[in-house]
N, C-alpha and C positions, 0 to 999 in steps of 0.2 A: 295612641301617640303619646308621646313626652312633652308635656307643661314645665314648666316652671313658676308654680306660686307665691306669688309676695305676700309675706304675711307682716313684717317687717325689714330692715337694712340686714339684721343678724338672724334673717329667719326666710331665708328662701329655698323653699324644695320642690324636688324633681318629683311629680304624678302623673299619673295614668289620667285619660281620659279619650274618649271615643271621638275619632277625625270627624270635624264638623263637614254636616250633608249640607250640601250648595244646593238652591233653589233657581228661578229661574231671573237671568241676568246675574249671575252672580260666577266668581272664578275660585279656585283652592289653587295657592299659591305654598309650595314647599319653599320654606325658611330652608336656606343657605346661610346667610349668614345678619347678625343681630346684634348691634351695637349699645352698650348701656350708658344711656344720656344721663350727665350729671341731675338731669331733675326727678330718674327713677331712684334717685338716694336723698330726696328731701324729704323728710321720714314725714315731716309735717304736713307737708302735700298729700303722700301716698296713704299713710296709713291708717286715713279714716276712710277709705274706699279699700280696704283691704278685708280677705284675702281676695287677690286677685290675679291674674297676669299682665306684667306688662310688656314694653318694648315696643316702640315705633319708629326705630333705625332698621325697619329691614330689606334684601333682597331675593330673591328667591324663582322659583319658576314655576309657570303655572301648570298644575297638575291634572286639572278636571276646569271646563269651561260649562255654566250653564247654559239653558236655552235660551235662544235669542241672544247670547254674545256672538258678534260679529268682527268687532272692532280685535279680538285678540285671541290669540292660538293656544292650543295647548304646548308646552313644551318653550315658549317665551320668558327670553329672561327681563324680570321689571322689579321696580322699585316701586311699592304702594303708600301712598301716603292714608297716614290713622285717622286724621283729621280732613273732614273735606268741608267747603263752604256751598250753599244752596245755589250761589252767583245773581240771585233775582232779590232779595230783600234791600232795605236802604241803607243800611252797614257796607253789604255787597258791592250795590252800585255807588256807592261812594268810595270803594277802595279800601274799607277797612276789614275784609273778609277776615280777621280773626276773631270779630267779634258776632261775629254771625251766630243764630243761633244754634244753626242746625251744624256749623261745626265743631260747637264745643258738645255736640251730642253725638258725634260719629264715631265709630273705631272698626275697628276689627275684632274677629272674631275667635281666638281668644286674644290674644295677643300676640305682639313680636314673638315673644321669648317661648315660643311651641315649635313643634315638628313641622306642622300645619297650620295656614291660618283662612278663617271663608271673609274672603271680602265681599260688603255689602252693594246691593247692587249703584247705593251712588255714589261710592267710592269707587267701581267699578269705571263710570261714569264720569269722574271729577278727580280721580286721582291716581290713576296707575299710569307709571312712565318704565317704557319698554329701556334697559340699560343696553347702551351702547355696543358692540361688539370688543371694544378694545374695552372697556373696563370692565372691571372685576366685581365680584358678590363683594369682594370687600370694600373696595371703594367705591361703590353706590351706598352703602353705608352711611356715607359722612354726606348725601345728597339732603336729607329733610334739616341736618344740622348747619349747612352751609347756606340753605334757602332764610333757615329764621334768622342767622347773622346778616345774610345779604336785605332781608327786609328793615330792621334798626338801622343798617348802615343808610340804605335809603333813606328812610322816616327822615333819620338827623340830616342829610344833607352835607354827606362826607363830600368836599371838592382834593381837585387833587392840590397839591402843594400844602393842605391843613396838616398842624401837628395834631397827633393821636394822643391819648393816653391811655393804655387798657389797662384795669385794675380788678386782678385776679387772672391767672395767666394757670387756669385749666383749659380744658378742651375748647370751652366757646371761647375765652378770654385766647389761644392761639389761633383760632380761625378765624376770628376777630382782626388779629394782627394781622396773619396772611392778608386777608380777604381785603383790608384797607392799602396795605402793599403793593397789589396786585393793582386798585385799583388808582393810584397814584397820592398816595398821599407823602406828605413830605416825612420830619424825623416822628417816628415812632416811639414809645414809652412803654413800658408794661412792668405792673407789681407785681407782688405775691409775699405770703409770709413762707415761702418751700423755696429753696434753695435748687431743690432737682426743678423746678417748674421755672425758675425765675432763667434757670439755662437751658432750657427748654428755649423759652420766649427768645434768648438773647441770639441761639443755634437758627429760630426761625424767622427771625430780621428786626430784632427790636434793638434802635440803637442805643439804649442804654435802659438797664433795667433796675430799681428798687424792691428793698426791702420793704414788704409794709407797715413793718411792726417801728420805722424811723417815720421823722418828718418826710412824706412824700411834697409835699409842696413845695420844701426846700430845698431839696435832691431834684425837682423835675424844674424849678426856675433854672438853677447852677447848671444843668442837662441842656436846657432849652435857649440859654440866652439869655436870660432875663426873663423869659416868656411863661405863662402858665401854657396850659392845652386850649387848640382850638375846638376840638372834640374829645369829651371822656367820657370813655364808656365803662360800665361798672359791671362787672362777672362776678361777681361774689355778693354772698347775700346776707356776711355780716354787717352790721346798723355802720361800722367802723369803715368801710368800705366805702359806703355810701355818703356818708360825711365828706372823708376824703376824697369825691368824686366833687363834690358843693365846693369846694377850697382850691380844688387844681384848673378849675375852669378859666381862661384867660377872658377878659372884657368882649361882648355880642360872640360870645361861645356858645355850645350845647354839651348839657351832661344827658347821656342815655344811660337810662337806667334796663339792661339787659336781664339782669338779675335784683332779687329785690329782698330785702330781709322779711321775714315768718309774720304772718298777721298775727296785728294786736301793736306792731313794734312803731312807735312812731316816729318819722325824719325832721329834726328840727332845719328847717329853714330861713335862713336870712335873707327875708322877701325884700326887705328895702333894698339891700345892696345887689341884689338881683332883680331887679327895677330898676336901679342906677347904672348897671352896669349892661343890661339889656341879657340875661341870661338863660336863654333856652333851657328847663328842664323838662325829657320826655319820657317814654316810657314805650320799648315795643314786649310783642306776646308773638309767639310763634310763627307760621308762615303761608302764607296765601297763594295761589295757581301759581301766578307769573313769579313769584320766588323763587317757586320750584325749577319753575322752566328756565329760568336765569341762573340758577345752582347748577342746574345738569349742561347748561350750554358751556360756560364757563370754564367747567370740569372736563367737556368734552374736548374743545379746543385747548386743554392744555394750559389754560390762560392761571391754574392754582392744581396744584396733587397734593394727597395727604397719607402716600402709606407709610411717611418717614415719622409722621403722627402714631403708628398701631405698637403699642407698647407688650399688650398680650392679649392671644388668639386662644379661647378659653375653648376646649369641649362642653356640651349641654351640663355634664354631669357635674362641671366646675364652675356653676353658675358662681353658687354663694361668694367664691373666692371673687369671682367678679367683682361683685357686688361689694364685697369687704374693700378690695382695691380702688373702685370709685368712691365710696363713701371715706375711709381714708384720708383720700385726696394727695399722697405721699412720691411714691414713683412708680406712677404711671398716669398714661395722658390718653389713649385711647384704649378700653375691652372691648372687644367682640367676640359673642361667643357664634359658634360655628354647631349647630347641631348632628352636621354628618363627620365633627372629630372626634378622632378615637382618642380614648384618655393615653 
């Protein structure tokens, strides 16, 4: 079958390698389709665990079921998630399943970005969600990225009628937007220093959007009333970004920190007047069962869609150009690549 190896952002190539053999409880799930998450281009992150595969946006159907699977068929279409949590440790039972350890140690086998992938038996277990009949390999896709914004949006304690502010208006930074739209929140905000992304934001309901590279704090009082944000949420993970996320927060607000800049860098904070002013700063990480399950319900009922998000449907063999395209960050807002297209 066909991998796609990361070796770095400008160095991803298509090899051979033999379809992984499923043991028992375990399923092989043929990729359909596989979407490239802004964090598979944080070169910082990835490329000290490289060469490697990645991709954890995918959907696909399962091909071969081991023994003792009961629970699922061959021939079912599902969406698996990379990460699973154990659900018994006290991270778990306290609700913070991303911190668990056993799911920052799970994945799949090899990764999204292959023909084929074996999932392991407690992922098996903990994480495969059979996709809908009405939706599609591709918008199951946008299911593991709509679960870790719906968990931050949680954390912070979005009510409706709050003003938003999202800062960085890529892919999370748009479903971000949606996803607080949907769930009633009052005027919306969203920056960016891209021109194509800031109308992006404005096409998918932001009512008024910022340059970042100006004073945003003074463009989002004038915006807002007078008002700073009740919630900001930071999608980008320049130091600049995050700054600017500490300065737009309105009095007993929260800043969520979604995105976060490259360790070693550090965020100066003005703790007094965040003291004074009683200022929520928080921080979420990926996403847990009931995220999941609230992603796909959501989705399911129509209550959010995103194929007006899919910018380009790449063949396996046009991975790199993916890749080039997300890291960019320029014009486009969703890649997925598709391994049964033909170039």
């Amino acid at each position: 079958m066909r991998v796609a190896v990361y070796y770095n952002n400008k160095d991803v190539r298509v090899e051979e390698r033999p379809i992984p053999k499923i043991g028992p409880g375990e399923i092989l799930v043929k990729v359909v389709a596989s979407g490239i998450c802004g964090s598979d281009v944080m070169e910082w992150y990835r490329v000290k665990k490289a060469p490697r595969v990645l991709g954890h946006e995918m959907t696909g159907y399962i091909a071969e079921a081991g023994e003792g699977v009961s629970d699922y068929n061959v021939g079912q279409r599902v969406f698996v998630s990379h990460h699973v949590p154990c659900n018994t440790c006290e991270y778990c039972l306290s609700g913070a399943h991303t911190a668990c350890d056993t799911l920052h140690n799970t994945n799949y086998d090899p990764g999204g970005f292959a023909e084929y992938i074996r999932i392991p038996k407690i992922n098996v277990e903990n994480g495969v969600y059979i996709l809908p009949d009405e939706m599609s390999y591709e918008e199951g896709t946008f299911i593991e990225p709509l679960a870790c914004v719906m968990r931050g949006q949680r954390l912070a304690g979005l009510r409706p009628g709050q003003s938003v502010f999202v800062i960085g208006s890529g892919i999370s930074g748009l479903i971000h937007l949606k996803l607080a739209r949907a769930l009633g929140a009052g005027r919306i905000f969203a920056s960016d220093i891209n021109n194509y992304r800031l109308n992006a934001a404005k096409s998918f309901g932001a009512d008024a959007v910022f340059n970042a590279r100006e004073n945003v704090s003074d463009l989002l009082l004038q915006a807002n009333k007078g008002k700073l944000a009740d919630l900001v949420i930071v999608c980008a993970g320049a130091l600049q970004a995050s700054v600017d996320g500490i300065n737009c927060v309105e009095r007993g607000g929260t800043v969520l920190f979604f995105a976060v800049p490259e360790p070693g860098v550090m965020l100066p904070v003005p703790i007094n007047e965040m003291w004074r002013n009683e200022i929520t700063l928080m921080t979420s990480y990926g996403a847990g069962p009931s995220d999941l399950e609230m992603a796909l319900d959501l989705m399911r009922n129509n209550r959010i869609s995103f194929s007006e998000m899919v910018t380009h449907r790449l063949p396996f063999e046009m991975i790199q150009e993916g890749f080039r395209l997300v890291a960019e960050a320029k014009e486009s807002i969703k890649v997925i690549i598709e391994p049964g297209k033909k170039c």
